[in-house]
C-alpha positions in Angstrom: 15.1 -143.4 2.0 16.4 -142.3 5.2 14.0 -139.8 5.8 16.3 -136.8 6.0 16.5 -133.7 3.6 20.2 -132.9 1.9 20.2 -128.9 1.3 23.5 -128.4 -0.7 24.2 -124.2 0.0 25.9 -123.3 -3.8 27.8 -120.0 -4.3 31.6 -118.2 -4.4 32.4 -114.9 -3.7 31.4 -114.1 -7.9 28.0 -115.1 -7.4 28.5 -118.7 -9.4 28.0 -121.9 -8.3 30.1 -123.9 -6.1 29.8 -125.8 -3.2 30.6 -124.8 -0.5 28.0 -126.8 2.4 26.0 -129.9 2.7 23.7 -129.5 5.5 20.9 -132.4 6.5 17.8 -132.0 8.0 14.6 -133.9 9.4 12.3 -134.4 6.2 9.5 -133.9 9.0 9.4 -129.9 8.2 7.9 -131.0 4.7 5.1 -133.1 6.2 1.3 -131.8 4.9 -0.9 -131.3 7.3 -2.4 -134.8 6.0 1.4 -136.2 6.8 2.4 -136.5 3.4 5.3 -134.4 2.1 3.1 -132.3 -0.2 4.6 -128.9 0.5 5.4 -126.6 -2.3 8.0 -124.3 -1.5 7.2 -121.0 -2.9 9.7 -119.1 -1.9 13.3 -119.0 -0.4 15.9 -116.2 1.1 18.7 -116.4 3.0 19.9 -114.4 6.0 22.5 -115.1 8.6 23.2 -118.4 7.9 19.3 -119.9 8.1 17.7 -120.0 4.4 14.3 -119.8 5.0 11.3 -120.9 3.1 7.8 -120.0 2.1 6.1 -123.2 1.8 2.2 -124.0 0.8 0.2 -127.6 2.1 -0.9 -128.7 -1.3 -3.2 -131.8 0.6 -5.3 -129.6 2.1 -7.1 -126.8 0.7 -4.1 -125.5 -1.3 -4.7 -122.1 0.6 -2.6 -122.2 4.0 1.3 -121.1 3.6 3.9 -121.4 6.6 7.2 -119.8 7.4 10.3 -122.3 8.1 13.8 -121.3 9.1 16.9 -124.1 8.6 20.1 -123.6 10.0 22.4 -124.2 7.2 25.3 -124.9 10.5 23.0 -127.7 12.4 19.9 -128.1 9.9 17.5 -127.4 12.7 14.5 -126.7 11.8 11.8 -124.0 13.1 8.5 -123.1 12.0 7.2 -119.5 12.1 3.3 -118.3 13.7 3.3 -115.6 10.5 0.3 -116.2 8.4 -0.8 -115.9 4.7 3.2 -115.5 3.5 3.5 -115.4 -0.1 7.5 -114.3 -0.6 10.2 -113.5 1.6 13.2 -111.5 0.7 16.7 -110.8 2.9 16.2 -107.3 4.5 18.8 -105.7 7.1 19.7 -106.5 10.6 19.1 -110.4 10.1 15.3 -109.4 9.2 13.6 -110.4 6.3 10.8 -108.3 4.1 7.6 -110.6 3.3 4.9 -110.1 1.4 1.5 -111.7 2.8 -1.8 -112.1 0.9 -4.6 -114.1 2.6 -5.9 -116.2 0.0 -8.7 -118.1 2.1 -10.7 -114.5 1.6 -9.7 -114.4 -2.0 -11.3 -117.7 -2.3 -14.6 -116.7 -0.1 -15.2 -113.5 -1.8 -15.2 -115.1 -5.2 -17.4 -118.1 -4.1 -19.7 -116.9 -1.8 -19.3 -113.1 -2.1 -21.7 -109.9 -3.4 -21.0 -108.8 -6.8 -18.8 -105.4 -6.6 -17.3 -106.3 -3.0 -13.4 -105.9 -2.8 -10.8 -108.6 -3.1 -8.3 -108.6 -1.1 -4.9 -106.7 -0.9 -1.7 -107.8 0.0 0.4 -105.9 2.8 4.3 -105.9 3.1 6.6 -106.0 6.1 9.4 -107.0 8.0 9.8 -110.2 10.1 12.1 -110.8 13.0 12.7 -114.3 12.9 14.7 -113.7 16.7 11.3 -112.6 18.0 9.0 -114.2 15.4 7.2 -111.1 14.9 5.8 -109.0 11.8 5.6 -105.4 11.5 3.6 -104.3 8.2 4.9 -101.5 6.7 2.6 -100.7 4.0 -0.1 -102.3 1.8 0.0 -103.2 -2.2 -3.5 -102.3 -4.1 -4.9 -104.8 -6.2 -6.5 -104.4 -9.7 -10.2 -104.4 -8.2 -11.1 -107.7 -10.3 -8.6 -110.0 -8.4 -7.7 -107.4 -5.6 -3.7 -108.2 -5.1 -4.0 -111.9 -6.3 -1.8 -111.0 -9.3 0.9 -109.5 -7.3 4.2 -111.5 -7.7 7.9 -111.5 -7.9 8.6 -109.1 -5.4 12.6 -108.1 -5.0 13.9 -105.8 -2.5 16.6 -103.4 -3.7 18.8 -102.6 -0.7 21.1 -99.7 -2.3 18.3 -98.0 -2.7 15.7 -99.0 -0.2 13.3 -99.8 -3.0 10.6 -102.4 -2.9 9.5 -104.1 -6.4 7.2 -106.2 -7.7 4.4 -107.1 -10.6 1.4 -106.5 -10.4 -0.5 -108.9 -13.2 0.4 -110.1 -16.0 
């Protein structure tokens, strides 16, 4: 194994696939923070030509997510300071909405926490990737057992301006 990743970019102009790209990167962006590559991507979006992916470090305490951008052009590879990233959708202006829920406090209210105290929400946003910064534009309320654990498959509906999502199951 050469130690490079081979990200094949699949689609034509009806939305089926084809190829249309091969683009190779360092396999280095998948290393845990124990050095192993066990990263689970969670998510993926595309904007402007970098596809960008919510990963979580299954070696350590299965908790911690990070933020990667690829350039499908060069494959160069750059990591993101945003925390607690669950999903990432394409936005506008070369932006992307996320969705962040901190599950470290999930985890210490339900091990070490008072009966009755609140789990955590999740909050939404948008990230410049140019300026690695987020903005949080609103929050998502949880179900008061699990707070917003449950929240998941969050779309963003640009026609319309429209955020979705579940919430449970």
């Amino acid at each position: 194994w050469d130690g490079k990743v081979r990200i094949v970019v699949q689609s034509d102009a009806a939305g089926a696939f084809a190829p249309v790209a091969t683009v190779q990167t360092d396999a280095a962006i998948f290393a845990s923070s124990e050095s192993e590559t066990r990263l689970t991507i969670l998510d993926a979006a595309a904007v402007g030509g970098t596809l960008y992916l919510v990963t979580r470090d299954d070696s350590a305490d299965g908790l911690t997510t990070t933020l990667v951008g690829i350039d499908l052009a060069s494959g160069q590879a750059k990591s993101f300071t945003v925390q607690n990233v669950q999903e990432a959708e394409a936005y506008a202006d070369g932006q992307l909405l996320l969705r962040r829920y901190d599950m470290s406090a999930l985890y210490a209210a339900s091990t070490g926490g008072t009966a009755g105290e609140s789990m955590p929400g999740s909050d939404y946003g948008t990230f410049d990737p140019a300026k690695d910064v987020y903005t949080q534009l609103g929050n998502i309320a949880g179900d008061g057992v699990l707070g917003a654990y449950s929240v998941s498959g969050m779309v963003y509906g640009a026609a319309s301006g429209t955020l979705y999502y579940v919430n449970g199951s």
